[in-house]
C-alpha positions, 0 to 999 in steps of 0.5 A: 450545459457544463458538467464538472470535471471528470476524473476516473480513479483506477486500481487492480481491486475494489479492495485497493481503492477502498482501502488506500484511496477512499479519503482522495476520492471524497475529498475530489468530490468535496472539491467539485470534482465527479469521481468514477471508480474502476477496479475489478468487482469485488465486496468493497465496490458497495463501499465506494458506491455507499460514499458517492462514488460511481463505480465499474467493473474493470475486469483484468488478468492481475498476475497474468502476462498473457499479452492478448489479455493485456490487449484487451484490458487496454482496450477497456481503459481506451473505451472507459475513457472515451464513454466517460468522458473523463478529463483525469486519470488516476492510476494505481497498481501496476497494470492500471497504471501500465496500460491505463497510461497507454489508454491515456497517451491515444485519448490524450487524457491527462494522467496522473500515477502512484507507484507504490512498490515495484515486486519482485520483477525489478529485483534482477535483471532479465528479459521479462524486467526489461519488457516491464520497465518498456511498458512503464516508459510507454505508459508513463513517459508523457504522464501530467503527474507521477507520484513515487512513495518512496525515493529508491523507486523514483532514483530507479525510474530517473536512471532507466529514463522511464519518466519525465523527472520535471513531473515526477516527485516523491509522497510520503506513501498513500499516508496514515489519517492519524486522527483516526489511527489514534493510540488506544488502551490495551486490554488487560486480560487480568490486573496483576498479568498483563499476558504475553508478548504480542507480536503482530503481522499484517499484510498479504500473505505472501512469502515475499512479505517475509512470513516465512522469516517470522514463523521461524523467528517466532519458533526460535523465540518459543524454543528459548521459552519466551512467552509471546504471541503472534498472530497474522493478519490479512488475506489469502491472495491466492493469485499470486504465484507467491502466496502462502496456501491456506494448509500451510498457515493451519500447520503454523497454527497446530505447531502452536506458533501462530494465529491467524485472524483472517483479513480484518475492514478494521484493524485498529482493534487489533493494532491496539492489543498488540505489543509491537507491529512486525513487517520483515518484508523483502518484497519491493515495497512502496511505503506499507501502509501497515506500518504506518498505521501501527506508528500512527497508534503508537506501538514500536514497528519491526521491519526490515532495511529494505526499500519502502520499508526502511523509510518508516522506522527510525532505528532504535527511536520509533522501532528496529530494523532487521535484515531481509531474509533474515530470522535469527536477526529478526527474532534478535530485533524482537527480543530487543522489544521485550527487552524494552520497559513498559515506559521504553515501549510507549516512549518509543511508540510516541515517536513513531507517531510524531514521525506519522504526524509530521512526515506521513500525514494523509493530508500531505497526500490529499494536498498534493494531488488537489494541487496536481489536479487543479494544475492539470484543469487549469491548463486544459481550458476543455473538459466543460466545453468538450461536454458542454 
């Protein structure tokens, strides 16, 4: 008897997969492909299992260094691999793409990895860095595939010898579904005043996504009298070393200068009632599925001219960008929106999601790692006949 050919997708959160990556899984099964999920458990686990999928708790230390730990998350991937049989890994986020490309190279499975944004550890140059980037060499040096989402990242990669550049190439992120994320109507709060300006962030609350900047723009903004609105959108990561306590988002909120929403399954409600999408991130990014999603629905998008973020905006024609660590240039770009007819806005808007529609179609994504995978079992004659 022959079974399908496995694969094993694996990420830090149930919430990641979820997310970003639950249009490849049903479109691998759609293909004939059994398609396990393995992330630490969290809510969002019942919405993989809900579109077919099979999930496993994956438990693992995600902030953490502690190399015993590390050990042992490697150890759970080597069995995971072996148990299941899988004949494709998928690798996502740092770790499971770190020690999940190990696990790989001592099973001989094929992998595939995504690196989606480097942090805050490639940004300088010490001894904990050059730890990181050994792990990524030996976890990903004899990788089938790896994905860059941004060509900052895979230049870096090349220059440090950390991948084979024959089987590495760049996607356009994790893609946008434009279908999906679709312009629609704001909602008026009154025919004759369309209400303030509304400003939007949505991401991790972190620092590094560049919040702190926003609260200050925000407030020299209302200094001069401006009359907008901003809310925050998006959960308390609380384990990371960079997150932003709970207590400080609540004194943003007395100040008057913020609301926050919380993190929201779906956000499109929310995009739509926006006037503009701001991400003044100076953390490593990837390509910020937040932006995308907010061109996508045609509103203008802030970000900043650094790495994963710049990628996105056409400065000036779907959007502005703005300089890290920078609030007086940020809240100089945010006047420059209101500053905007309602006609430049949505013409602007429009452009943005030509640029989605052309450049960061989730289907581009899908696409390219069917074609990987296809590549990979094709020239593995094995995975029915190791199981037969």
């Amino acid at each position: 008897m022959t079974h399908p050919t496995r694969i094993l997708i694996a990420a830090n959160t149930a919430w990641y997969l979820a997310n970003f990556r639950l249009r490849l899984a049903c479109a691998l099964q759609d293909a004939g492909y059994e398609v396990i999920a393995a992330a630490p458990y969290d809510d969002n686990a019942k919405r993989l299992e809900a579109a077919g999928l099979r999930f496993v708790s994956l438990p693992m230390d995600n902030a953490g260094t502690n190399p015993f730990r590390d050990a042992l998350l490697t150890a759970r991937l080597f069995s995971l691999l072996i148990r299941e049989r899988i004949d494709v890994y998928l690798g996502y986020t740092v770790k499971p793409n770190v020690y999940g490309g190990i696990a790989c190279r001592l099973t001989r499975v094929p992998s595939v990895h995504n690196v989606a944004g480097l942090g805050t550890v490639f940004m300088c140059d010490n001894l904990l860095t050059r730890i990181v980037r050994g792990l990524y060499r030996l976890g990903m040096k004899r990788a089938a595939m790896v994905f860059f989402q941004n060509a900052d990242d895979y230049a870096l990669f090349e220059r440090a010898g950390l991948v084979d550049t024959e089987r590495a190439i760049c996607l356009p992120g994790s893609g946008v579904d434009t279908a999906r994320f679709a312009p629609q109507e704001r909602e008026q709060e009154s025919t004759t005043d369309r209400g303030p300006f509304r400003f939007v962030l949505s991401a991790r609350l972190l620092w590094d996504k560049g919040i702190g900047e926003f609260i200050e723009a925000t407030r020299r903004l209302k200094g001069d009298g401006a009359d907008i609105e901003c809310e925050l959108l998006g959960f308390l990561d609380a384990e990371n070393r960079t997150a932003i306590p709970r207590a400080q988002i609540r004194s943003w909120e007395r100040e008057g200068l913020v609301r926050y929403r919380g993190a929201v399954e779906d956000v499109r409600h929310t995009i739509a009632q926006a006037d503009c999408i701001v991400l003044p991130s100076y953390y490593r990014e990837g390509t910020p599925r937040s932006l995308l999603e907010a061109a996508s629905m045609g509103k203008p998008i802030i970000t900043t001219d650094a790495i994963g973020c710049r990628n996105t905006v056409e400065h000036g024609v779907t959007g502005y960008l703005c300089k890290p660590r920078d609030a007086a240039d940020l809240a100089d770009r945010m006047r420059d929106v209101m500053a905007l007819t309602e006609d430049q806005r949505m013409a602007m808007g429009e452009q943005g999601r030509k640029k989605m529609q052309t450049e960061f179609e989730e289907s581009i994504v899908i696409d390219r790692y069917l074609m990987v995978i296809r590549q990979i079992v094709s020239a593995d004659s094995g995975p029915a006949t190791r199981r037969a």
